[in-house]
N, C-alpha and C positions, 0 to 999 in steps of 0.2 A: 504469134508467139515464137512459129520457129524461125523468121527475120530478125524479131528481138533480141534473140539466140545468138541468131548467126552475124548479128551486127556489134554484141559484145565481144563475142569470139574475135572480132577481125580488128577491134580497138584493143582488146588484151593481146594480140599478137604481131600489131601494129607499137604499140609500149614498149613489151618485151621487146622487139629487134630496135627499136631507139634508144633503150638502157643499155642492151649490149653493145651497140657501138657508142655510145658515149662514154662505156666501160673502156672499152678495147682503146679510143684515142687518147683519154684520159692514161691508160696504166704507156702509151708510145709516147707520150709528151714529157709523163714523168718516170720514165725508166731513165734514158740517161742521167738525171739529178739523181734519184736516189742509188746507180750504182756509182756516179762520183761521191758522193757521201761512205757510200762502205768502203770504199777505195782508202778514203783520207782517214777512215777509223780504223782501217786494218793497219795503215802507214803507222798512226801511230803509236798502236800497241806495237808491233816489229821494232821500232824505234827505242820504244818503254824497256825489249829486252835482249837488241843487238843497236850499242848507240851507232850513228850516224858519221859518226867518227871515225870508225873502222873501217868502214868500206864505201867503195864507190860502181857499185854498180846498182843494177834496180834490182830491188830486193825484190818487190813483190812479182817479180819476171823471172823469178831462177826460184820456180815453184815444183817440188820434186814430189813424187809418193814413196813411202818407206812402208812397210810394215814388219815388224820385231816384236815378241813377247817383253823386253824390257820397256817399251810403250805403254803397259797395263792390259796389252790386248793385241790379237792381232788385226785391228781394223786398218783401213788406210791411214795413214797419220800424211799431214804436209810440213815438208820440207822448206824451209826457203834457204837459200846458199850466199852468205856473203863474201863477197869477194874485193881485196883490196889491189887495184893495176892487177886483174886479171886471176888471180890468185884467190884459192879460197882460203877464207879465214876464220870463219864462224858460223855456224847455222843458229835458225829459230825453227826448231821443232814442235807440234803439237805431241803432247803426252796427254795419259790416262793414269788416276792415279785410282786403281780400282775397290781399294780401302778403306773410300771414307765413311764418315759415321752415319753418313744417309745416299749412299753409293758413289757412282763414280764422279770423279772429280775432273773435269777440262781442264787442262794446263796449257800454257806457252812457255819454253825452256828456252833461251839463249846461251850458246857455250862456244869458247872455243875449241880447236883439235887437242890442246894442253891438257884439259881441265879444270879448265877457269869458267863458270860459272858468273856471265855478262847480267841478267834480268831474269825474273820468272812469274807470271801473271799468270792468274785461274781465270777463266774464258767462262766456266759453266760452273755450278755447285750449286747442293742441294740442304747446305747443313744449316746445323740450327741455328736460329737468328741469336744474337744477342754471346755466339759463344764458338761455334767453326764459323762461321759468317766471315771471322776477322783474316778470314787467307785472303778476302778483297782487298785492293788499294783503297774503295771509296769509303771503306769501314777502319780500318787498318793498315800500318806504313808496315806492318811484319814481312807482309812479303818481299819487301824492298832488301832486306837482310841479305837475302841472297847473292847481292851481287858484288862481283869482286874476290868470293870466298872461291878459294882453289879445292877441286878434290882430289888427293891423294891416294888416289888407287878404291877399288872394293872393300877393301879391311881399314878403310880410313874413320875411325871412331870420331871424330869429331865431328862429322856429317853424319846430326841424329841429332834427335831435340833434347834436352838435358836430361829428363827423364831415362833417357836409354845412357846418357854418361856424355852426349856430344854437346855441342853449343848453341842448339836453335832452341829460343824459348818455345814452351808449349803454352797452351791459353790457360786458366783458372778454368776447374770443373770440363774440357775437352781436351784431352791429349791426343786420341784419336788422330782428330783430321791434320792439327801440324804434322805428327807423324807421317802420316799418308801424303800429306806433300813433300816432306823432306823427301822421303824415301824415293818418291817418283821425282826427284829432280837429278836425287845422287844413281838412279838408273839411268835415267836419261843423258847424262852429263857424262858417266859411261860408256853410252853406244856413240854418242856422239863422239867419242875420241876413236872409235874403229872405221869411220864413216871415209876419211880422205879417201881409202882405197877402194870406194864402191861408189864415189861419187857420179865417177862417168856412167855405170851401168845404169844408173837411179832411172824410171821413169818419169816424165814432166807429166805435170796435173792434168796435162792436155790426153794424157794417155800412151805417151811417145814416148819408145825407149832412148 
């Protein structure tokens, strides 16, 4: 009985260390594919909301940490800095847009130092299908509105959904969550115009000041 035992024992423990290294070559064989794969989707959301046109350096390489309350939070947010011949010209920030009708909202904001307002894509959201849902691209082009639109300072009334008196439509039955993105775009597209003079300080994602 207790050989029985002890001959199961040593085939369950004999298994187990051949799943785990099957595990382990498996996740080093396909680790580089799947982080070229995030690479080329991170490319092209950055792209989605600082065009490719602007700048010529590697965007996903001039990766900064910011943290600001105008963010929705003071979490780390990342920075990317684009720059054209050397110069920078526009960042894609993450924002938080901490209002929405089923919490916070992940954004990606592109702007220049002007306040020009290049792209703006929600990364993460929680709202209701069929009605906040539509801040997506793959449900709805609304979010595409944003781009191109200049903001005019803090007291700029037309950055606000028509409900408050500005120009971004709001959805049928959810005013809420457009709200909640407008407002965290015309934040963000704010701090982003004080940023030229903190650029150099910024830390890199690497942790470097």
């Amino acid at each position: 009985m207790l050989d029985t035992i002890r001959k199961n024992g040593i085939t369950l423990a004999v298994f187990a260390a051949v799943t785990t290294g099957m595990t382990a070559v498996i996740n080093l064989v396909t680790k580089p594919t799947v982080e070229h794969q995030m690479a080329l989707e991170q490319k092209t959301l950055l792209d989605q909301v600082v065009p490719p046109s602007l700048y010529n350096n590697k965007l996903q390489q001039e990766c900064y940490i910011v943290r600001n309350p105008a963010l929705g939070n003071m979490d780390p947010h990342h920075l990317y800095l684009a720059r054209k011949d050397g110069k920078p010209v526009a960042v894609a920030l993450e924002t938080t847009a901490p209002d929405g009708y089923s919490g916070n909202i992940q954004m990606l904001v592109g702007a220049d130092f002007q306040g020009k307002v290049l792209g703006v894509r929600v990364t993460e959201q929680h709202e209701t299908p069929g009605l906040g849902d539509k801040i997506e691209l793959r449900i709805s082009d609304w979010i595409t509105h944003f781009s191109g639109v200049v903001l005019h300072g803090a007291d700029d009334k037309h950055f606000a959904v028509k409900k408050d008196g500005g120009d971004f439509d709001q959805f049928t039955g959810a005013t809420i969550t457009p709200r909640a993105v407008v407002n965290a775009t015309k934040r963000t597209t704010l701090y982003i115009q004080t940023l030229p003079s903190q650029l150099s300080s910024l830390p890199d994602c690497g942790g470097n000041p």
